[in-house]
N, C-alpha and C positions, 0 to 999 in steps of 0.2 A: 682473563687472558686477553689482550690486546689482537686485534685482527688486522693485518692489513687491508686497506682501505682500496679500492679499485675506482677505476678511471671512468667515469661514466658519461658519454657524450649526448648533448641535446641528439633529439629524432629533427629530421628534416621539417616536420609543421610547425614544433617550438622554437626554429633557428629563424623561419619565416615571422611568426609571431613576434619575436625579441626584434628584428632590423628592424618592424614595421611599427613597432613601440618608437626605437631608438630613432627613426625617420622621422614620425611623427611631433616625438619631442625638440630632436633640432629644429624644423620649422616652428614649432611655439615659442620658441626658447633662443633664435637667433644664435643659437650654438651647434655650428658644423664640424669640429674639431675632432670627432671621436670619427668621423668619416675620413678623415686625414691619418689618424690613425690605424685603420683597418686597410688603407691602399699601401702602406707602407708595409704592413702586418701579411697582407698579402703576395708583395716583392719577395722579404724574406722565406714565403713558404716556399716558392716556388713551385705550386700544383700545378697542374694541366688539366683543369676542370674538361673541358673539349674534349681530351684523349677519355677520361674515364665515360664521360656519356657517351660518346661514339663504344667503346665498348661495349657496353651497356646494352647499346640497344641496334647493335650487327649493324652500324654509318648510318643509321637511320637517323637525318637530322632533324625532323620535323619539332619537334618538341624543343629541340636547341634553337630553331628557326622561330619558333612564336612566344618563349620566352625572354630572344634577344629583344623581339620588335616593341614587348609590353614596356623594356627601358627605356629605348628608344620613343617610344610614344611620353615616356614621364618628361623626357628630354624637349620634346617637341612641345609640352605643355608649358613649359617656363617661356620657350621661346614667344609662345604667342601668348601668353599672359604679357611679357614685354614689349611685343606688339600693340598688345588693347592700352598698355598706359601709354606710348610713344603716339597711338589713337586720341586719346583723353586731354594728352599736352598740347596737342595739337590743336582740338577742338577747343581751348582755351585760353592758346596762346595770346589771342588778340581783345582778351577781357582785361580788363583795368582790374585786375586781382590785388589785394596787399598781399603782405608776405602772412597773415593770418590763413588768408582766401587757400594759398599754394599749400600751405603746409599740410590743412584741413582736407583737401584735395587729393593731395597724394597718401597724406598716412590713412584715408580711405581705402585710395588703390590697394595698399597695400596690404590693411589686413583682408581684404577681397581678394588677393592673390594667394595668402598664406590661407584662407576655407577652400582656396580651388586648388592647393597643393596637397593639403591634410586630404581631400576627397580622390584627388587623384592615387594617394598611395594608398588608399584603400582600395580604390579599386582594382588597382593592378595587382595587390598583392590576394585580393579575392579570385583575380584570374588566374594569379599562377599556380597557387592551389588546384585550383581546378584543372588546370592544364597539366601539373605533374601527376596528379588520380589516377588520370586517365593513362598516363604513361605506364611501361611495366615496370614492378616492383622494385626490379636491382637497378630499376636506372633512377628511381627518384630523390636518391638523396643526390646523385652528379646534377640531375637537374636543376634542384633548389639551389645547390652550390654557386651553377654557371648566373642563375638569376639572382643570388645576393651579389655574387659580385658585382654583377652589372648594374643591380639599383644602386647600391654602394657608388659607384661612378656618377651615376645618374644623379645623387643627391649631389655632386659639385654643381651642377648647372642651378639645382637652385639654392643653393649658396651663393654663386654668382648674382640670382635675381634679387635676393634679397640685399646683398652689400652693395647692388646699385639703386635699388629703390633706396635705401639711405643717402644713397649720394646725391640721387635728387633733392629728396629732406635739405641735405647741406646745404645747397645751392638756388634754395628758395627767392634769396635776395637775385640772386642772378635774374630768376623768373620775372620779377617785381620792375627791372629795368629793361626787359624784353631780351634778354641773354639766353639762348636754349640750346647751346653748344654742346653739357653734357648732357641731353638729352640724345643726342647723337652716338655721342661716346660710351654713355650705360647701354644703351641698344645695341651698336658692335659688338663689344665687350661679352654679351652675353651671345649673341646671335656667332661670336668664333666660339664660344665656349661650349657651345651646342654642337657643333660642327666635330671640334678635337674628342670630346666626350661621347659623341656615337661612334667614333672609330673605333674606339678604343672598346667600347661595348658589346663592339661587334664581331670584334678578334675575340673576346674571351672564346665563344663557342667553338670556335674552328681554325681561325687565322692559325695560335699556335703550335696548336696541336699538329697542322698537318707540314709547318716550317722543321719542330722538334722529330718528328717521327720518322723524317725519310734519312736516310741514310748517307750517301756519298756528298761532301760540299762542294760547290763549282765556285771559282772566283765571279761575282757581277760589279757593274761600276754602275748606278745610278747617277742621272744628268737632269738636272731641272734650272732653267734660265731666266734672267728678271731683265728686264728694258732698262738701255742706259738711264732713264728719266724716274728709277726707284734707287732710292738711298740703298749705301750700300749696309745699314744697319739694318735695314729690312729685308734684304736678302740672305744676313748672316742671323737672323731670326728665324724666320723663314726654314731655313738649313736646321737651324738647331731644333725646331719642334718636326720636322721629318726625321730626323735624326733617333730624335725622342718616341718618335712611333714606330719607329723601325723597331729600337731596343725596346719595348714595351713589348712588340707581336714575338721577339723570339729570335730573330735573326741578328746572327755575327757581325757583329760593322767591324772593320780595319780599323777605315782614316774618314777623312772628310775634309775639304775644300772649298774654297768661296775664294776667285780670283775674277777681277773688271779687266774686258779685253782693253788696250790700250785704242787699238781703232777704233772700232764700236762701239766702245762703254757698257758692250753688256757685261752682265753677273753671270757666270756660272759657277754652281755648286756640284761639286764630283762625290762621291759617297760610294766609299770600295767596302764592299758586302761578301758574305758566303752565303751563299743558297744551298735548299739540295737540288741533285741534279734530275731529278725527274719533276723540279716545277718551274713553271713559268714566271723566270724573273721581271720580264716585265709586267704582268699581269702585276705579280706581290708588289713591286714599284710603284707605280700608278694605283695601288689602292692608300698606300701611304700619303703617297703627291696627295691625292684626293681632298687628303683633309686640310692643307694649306691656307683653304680661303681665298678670297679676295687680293690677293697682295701685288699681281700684276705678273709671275709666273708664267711661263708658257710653255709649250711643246716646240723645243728646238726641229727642224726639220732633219738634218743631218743622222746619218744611223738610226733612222727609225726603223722599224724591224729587227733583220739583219745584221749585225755586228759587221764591221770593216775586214778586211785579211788580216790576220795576225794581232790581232788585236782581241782583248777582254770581250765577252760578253757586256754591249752598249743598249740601256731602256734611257729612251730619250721622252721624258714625260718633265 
């Protein structure tokens, strides 16, 4: 007689153990592709990992607070591995190297970046073990949850470092004629990708949870300005990856805007939102603005604070 079959879910150690396999192999294997698929896999679910550990364990964030920071530290590892080779190019630069000398040089660095990566996620992932133990029982699988998703993220940054350590590879002959342009450019590149990647790591634990769970919406208009002397494709970037962390943490966007004054030349971007009404829209604004970067952005003076009469709720960030 035939039984039906039941649905049996990994425990939280084995879900740890499987990402920290499947990390492990991307970086030997220059295949990040299954990480692309689990951000997407994760849009679809739409959980609230945040809301279930806050329950869990009576808003007590401490545990959601030191498993964000161990991504956040994976994040910060690629960055300065990116650093010590932008170090390396430098101390180099002015060697009569062939293009042998460059090649040898870098695909050095690099498998010395993929033993400090493979180390790194051993280690984080031996701490977070440790860290959910200790936590109480009903909260540790929201725990483990909140930290695969954020390694999960955190493995984009070093997919980042490794597809511009190959760009260097490419660009060997550049090296060879004293060209060290994309060495600038792989460094950026990575150093915004670190920057967009801890936002977003950072939200999993609480941003949305506490955007999702309040109740009443208020209309807000977010306002962030670029100098007549920035393209206006960079401003209309700009916008769209704000944009993009906005809808990532949970909150309603309307519309959105990117108009150049005609006197001044500045850029403004307008971004009409629903919050709830018991939080602080500008606070949630400005932690979005945040992750921007460098791009020349600034804090409009005008309606800071205080909203105008008659007018929307204005965060001038």
């Amino acid at each position: 007689m035939a039984t039906k079959a039941q649905s049996i879910t990994l425990g939280w150690k084995d879900q740890l153990d499987r990402h920290r396999y499947y990390s492990v192999l991307a970086i030997q294997t220059d295949d990040f592709g299954i990480f692309k698929h689990l951000a997407a896999q994760d849009l679809m679910d739409n959980i609230d990992h945040g809301a279930m550990l806050q329950a869990a364990t009576d808003d007590d964030t401490t545990i959601a607070a030191k498993l964000t920071q161990l991504n956040v530290d994976t994040c910060k590892a690629g960055e300065a591995f990116m650093n010590s080779v932008t170090d390396v190019m430098e101390a180099n630069k002015e060697k009569n190297l062939r293009e042998d000398g460059w090649k040898a040089l870098l695909e050095d660095q690099r498998a010395k970046g993929k033993d400090r990566m493979v180390e790194k996620i051993d280690e984080v992932f031996d701490k977070a073990k440790e860290y959910i133990v200790s936590s109480p029982k009903n909260a540790r699988s929201p725990a483990a949850n909140i930290f695969i998703k954020g390694s999960d993220l955190a493995m984009q940054v070093f997919d980042l470092v490794v597809q511009n350590m190959q760009k260097l590879i490419n660009h060997v002959l550049d090296f060879v004629r004293k060209v060290f342009k994309v060495v600038k450019t792989a460094w950026e590149t990575v150093k915004s990708g670190v920057t967009s990647v801890v936002n977003l790591i950072k939200r999993i634990g609480w941003f949305s949870s506490m955007v999702q769970q309040a109740g009443h919406l208020v209309k807000f208009v977010g306002r962030c300005n670029w100098p007549a002397s920035v393209a206006f494709s960079v401003a209309t970037a700009g916008t769209s990856n704000l944009v993009h962390t906005l809808a990532q943490s949970g909150i309603k966007l309307e519309k959105k805007s990117v108009t150049r004054d005609e006197d001044s030349g500045t850029i403004e971007s307008r971004i009409n939102l629903e919050i709830p009404s018991d939080s602080d829209g500008a606070s949630l604004f400005k932690r979005a603005v945040d992750g921007l970067g460098n791009d020349g952005h600034f804090i409009p003076n005008d309606w800071y604070g205080a909203p105008p009469p008659s007018a929307a709720p204005i965060a001038a960030f």
